[in-house]
Structures are given as C-alpha cells and as structure tokens.
DRENTOR-294237 format. One record per residue (C-alpha): residue in three letters; x negated, y, z negated; residue number from 1. Coordinates in steps of 0.25 Angstrom, whole numbers. Each point is the difference from the previous one (the first is absolute). Last residue first. Example, Ala and Ser with C-alpha at 12.3 -4.5 7.8 and 13.67 -1.06 7.14 Angstrom:
REM DRENTOR-294237
SER  -55  -4  -29  2
ALA  6  -14  -2  1
REM end
This chain:
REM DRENTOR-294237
UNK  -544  81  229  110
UNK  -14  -1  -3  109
UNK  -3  13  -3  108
UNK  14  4  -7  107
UNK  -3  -10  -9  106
UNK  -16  6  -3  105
UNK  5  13  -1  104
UNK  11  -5  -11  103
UNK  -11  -7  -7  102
UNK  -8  13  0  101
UNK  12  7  -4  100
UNK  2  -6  -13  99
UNK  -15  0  -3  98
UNK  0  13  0  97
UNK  11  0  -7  96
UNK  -3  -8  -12  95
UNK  -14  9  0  94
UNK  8  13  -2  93
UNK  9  -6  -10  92
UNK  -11  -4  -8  91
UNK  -6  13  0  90
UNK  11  7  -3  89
UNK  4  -7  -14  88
UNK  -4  13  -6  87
UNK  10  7  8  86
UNK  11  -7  -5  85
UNK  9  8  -8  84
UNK  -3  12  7  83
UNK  5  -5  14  82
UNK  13  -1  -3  81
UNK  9  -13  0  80
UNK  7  -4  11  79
UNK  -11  -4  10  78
UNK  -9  -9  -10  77
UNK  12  -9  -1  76
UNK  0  -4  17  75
UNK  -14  3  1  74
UNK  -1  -13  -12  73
UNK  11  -8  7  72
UNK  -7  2  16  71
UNK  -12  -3  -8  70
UNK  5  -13  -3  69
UNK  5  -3  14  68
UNK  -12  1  7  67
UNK  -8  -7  -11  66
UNK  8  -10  2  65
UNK  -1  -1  15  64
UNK  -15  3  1  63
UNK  -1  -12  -11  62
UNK  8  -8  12  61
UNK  -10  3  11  60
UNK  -13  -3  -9  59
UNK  -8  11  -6  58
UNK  -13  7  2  57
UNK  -6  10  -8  56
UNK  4  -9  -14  55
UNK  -4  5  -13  54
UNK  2  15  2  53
UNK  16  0  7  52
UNK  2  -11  -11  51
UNK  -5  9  -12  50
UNK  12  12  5  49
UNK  9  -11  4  48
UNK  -2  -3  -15  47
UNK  1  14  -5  46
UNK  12  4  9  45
UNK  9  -10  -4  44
UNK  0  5  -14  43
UNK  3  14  4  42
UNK  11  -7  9  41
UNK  6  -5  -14  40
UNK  -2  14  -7  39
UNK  6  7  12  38
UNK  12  -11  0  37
UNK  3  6  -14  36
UNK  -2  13  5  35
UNK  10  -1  10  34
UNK  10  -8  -7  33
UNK  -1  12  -11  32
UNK  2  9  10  31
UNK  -7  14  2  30
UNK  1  12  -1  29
UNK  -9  3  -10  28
UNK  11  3  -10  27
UNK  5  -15  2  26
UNK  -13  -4  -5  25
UNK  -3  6  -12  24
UNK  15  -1  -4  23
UNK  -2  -14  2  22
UNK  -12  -1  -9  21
UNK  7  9  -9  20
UNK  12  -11  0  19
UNK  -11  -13  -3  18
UNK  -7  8  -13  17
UNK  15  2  -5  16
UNK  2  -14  1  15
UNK  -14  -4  -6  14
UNK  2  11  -12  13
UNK  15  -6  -2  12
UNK  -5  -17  2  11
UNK  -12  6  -11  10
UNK  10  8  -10  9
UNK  8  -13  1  8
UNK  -11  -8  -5  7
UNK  -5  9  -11  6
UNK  13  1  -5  5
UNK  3  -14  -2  4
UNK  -13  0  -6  3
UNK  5  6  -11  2
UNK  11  -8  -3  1
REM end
C-alpha cells in the first residue's frame, strides 16, 4: 500500500514538474514548439559547430548540407530571445561565417 503512494506521489510531482516548465516557457513569450525546435537546432548547432573547425574545405554537396542545416538552426535561433542563448554565441557566430563564405563562394561561381 505504501508504495502505492510513493508512486503516485512521483507520476504527480513529475506532472506538476512538466506544467511549471510550460508555465516557465509560455510566460517568456514563447512557444513550446519553438523552444522545443530551439533545443534540437541547439543540438545541431554543436556539431555543425565541430565540422566548420575540422574541415576548411568541403566538397560541393557537404556545402549543400551544411547550407541547409544552418538555415534550420537560424531559423529556430530567430524566435526565441537572445538572452537565452547568448552563451552559445560563439558557435553561432563561427556557423555563420562559415555559412556566408560558402554562399560568397556560390554566388562567385555562378
């Protein structure tokens, strides 16, 4: 019987855990779906991050994928505030300098 109660004091402290995180989010003004694609594109980020480091030079259809993948991660980045990701700035910043060299070098050679 006891731990009966212990379990369902856990699944209400989990739910209850799960709504103020909602609250939390909603009351920064912003959606869940947002943040939740925030989290994801933060993911993203970090490994285009390694791979603009690794490789200086990459073939024509890594430059497409990594084209596209930034695009995702600016995409996410842009609706939610700054404040919440400033300590991922520097990898943001080198993501898109290496975004918009690849997109120099395209409209070069078009």
């Amino acid at each position: 019987m006891g731990l009966i109660v212990v379990i369902y004091i856990l699944v209400f402290i989990i739910f209850a855990l799960c709504a103020f995180a909602v609250m939390q989010i909603k009351l920064a003004g912003i959606n869940v779906k947002d943040f939740w694609s925030f989290i994801e594109a933060n993911q993203i980020l970090d490994k285009l991050y390694e791979f603009s480091q690794r490789y200086k030079t990459l073939t024509p259809q890594q430059k497409v994928v990594y084209l596209m993948e930034a695009e995702k991660v600016f995409n996410a980045f842009d609706k939610i505030p700054n404040i919440i990701w400033e300590d991922e700035f520097k990898k943001y910043d080198e993501v898109l300098k290496k975004y918009k060299e690849i997109k120099l070098e395209k409209w070069i050679s078009n």
